[in-house]
Wavefront OBJ file of the C-alpha trace (Angstrom):
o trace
v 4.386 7.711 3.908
v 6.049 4.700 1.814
v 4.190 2.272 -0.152
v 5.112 -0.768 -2.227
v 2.423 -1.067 -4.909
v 2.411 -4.588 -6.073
v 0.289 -5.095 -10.127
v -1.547 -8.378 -9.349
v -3.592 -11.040 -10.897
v -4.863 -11.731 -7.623
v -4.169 -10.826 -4.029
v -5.531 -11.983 -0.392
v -4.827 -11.468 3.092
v -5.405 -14.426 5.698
v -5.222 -13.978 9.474
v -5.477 -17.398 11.669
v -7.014 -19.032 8.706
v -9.407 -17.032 7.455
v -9.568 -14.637 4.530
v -10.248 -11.301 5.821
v -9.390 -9.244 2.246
v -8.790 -10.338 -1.447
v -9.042 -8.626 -4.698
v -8.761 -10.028 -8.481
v -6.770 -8.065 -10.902
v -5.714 -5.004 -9.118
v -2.795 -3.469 -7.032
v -1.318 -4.913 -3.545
v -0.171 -2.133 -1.776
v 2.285 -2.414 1.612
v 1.479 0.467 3.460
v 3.760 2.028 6.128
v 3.541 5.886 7.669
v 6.607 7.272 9.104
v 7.484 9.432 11.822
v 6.131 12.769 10.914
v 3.645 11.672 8.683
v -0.272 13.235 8.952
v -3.415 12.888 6.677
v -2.021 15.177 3.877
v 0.814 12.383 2.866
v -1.728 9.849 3.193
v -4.446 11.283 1.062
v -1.191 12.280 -1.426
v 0.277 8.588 -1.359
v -3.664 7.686 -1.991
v -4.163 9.845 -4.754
v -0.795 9.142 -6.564
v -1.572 5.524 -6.533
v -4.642 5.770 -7.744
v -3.408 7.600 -11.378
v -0.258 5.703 -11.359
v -0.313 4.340 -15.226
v 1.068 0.820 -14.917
v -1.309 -0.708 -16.354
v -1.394 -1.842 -19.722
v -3.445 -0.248 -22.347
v -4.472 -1.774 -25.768
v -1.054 -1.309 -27.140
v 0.501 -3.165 -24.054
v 2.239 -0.108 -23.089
v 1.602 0.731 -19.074
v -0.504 3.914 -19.873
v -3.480 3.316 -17.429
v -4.218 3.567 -13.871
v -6.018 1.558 -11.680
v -8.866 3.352 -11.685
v -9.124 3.784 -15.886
v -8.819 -0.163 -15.281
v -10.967 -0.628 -12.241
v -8.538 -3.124 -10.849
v -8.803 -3.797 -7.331
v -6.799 -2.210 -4.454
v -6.155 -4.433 -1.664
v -4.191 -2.098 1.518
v -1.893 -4.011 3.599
v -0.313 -2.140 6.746
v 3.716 -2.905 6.314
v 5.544 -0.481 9.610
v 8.800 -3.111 8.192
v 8.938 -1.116 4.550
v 10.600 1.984 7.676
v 13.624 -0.746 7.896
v 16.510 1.054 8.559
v 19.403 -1.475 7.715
v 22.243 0.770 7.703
v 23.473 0.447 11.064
v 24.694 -3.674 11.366
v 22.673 -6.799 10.665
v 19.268 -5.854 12.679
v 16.637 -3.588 11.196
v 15.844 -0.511 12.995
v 11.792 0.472 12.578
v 12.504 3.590 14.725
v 11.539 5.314 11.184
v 8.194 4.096 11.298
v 5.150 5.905 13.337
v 4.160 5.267 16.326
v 1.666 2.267 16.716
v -1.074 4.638 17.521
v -0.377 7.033 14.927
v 0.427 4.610 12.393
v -3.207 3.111 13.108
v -4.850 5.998 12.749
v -3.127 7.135 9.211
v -3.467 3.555 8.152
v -7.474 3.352 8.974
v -7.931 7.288 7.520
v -5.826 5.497 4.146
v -8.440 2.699 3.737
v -11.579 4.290 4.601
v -10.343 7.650 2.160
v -9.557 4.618 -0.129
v -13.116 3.109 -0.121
v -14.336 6.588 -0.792
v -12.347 7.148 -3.825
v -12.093 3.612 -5.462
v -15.013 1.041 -5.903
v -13.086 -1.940 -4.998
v -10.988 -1.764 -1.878
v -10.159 -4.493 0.503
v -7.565 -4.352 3.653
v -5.558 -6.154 6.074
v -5.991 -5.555 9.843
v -3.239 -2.963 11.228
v -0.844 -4.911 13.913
v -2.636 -8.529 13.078
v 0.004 -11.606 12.051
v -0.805 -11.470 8.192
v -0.198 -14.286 5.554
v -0.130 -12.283 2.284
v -0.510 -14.199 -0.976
v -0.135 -12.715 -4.196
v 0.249 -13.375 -8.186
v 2.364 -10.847 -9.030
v 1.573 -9.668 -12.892
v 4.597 -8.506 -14.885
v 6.207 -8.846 -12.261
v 5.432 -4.963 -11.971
v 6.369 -3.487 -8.407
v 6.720 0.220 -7.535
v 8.170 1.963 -4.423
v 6.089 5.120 -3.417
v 7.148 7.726 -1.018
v 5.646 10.776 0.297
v 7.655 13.023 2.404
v 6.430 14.821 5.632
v 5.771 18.670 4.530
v 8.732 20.690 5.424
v 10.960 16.966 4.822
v 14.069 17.261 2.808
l 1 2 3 4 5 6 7 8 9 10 11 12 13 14 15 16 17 18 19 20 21 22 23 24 25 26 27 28 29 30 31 32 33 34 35 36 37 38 39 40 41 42 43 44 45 46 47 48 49 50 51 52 53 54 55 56 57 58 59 60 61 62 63 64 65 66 67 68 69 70 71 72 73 74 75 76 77 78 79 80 81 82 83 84 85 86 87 88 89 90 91 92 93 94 95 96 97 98 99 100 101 102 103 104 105 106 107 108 109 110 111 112 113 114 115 116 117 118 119 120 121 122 123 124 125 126 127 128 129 130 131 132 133 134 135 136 137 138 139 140 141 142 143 144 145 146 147 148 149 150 151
């Protein structure tokens, strides 16, 4: 599974007009599961962004996770993050799960999300999404969490 973990001020997710997820200070994370990719990456991809120290602590040094900082996570499906842009000027997204699977990971992520963290909010899987976001730092990190048995 890939990820693109965004360290916000504040974050929201609008679909025809209305605000259907929004967090303060927190983490924006793009979600996308690949071909290949079952609950084990998810809950791994879950659990390593969870403990990911980029956060600062009282020396300003990023030292401490989202949950030492109980920040909000706000989960944003993302299949486009599976771009493959090698091949010419069009994306492929034949990287990216299939829409049913990709549903299914993506609605295991949040829900094993809400269990874990106290403050989780989401996106809706497939929906037209406006995203808005201030981005703090600017801090973004890539994530990725191979298949088992992936090279």
């Amino acid at each position: 599974m890939l990820a693109l973990l965004q360290r916000v001020a504040c974050a929201r997710v609008v679909i025809d007009g209305e605000t259907v997820g929004e967090i303060g200070a927190g983490l924006l994370a793009l979600v996308c599961a690949e071909r290949g990719d079952g609950k084990a990456e998810a809950d791994k991809l879950l659990a390593k962004m969870l403990k990911l120290r980029i956060f600062a602590d009282e020396a300003g040094r990023m030292n401490r996770s989202l949950q030492d900082v109980g920040g909000g996570l706000l989960v944003v499906s993302q299949f486009t993050l599976a771009a493959d842009t090698a091949g010419g000027n069009r994306p492929s997204f034949t990287n990216a799960a299939a829409p049913d699977d990709g549903r299914a990971l993506y609605e295991h992520f949040v829900a094993q999300a809400q269990a874990a963290h106290a403050t989780v909010a989401s996106g809706r899987f497939g929906a037209m999404m406006q995203v808005e976001l201030v981005n703090d730092g600017p801090v973004t990190i890539p994530l990725r969490i191979a298949p088992a048995g992936a090279g």
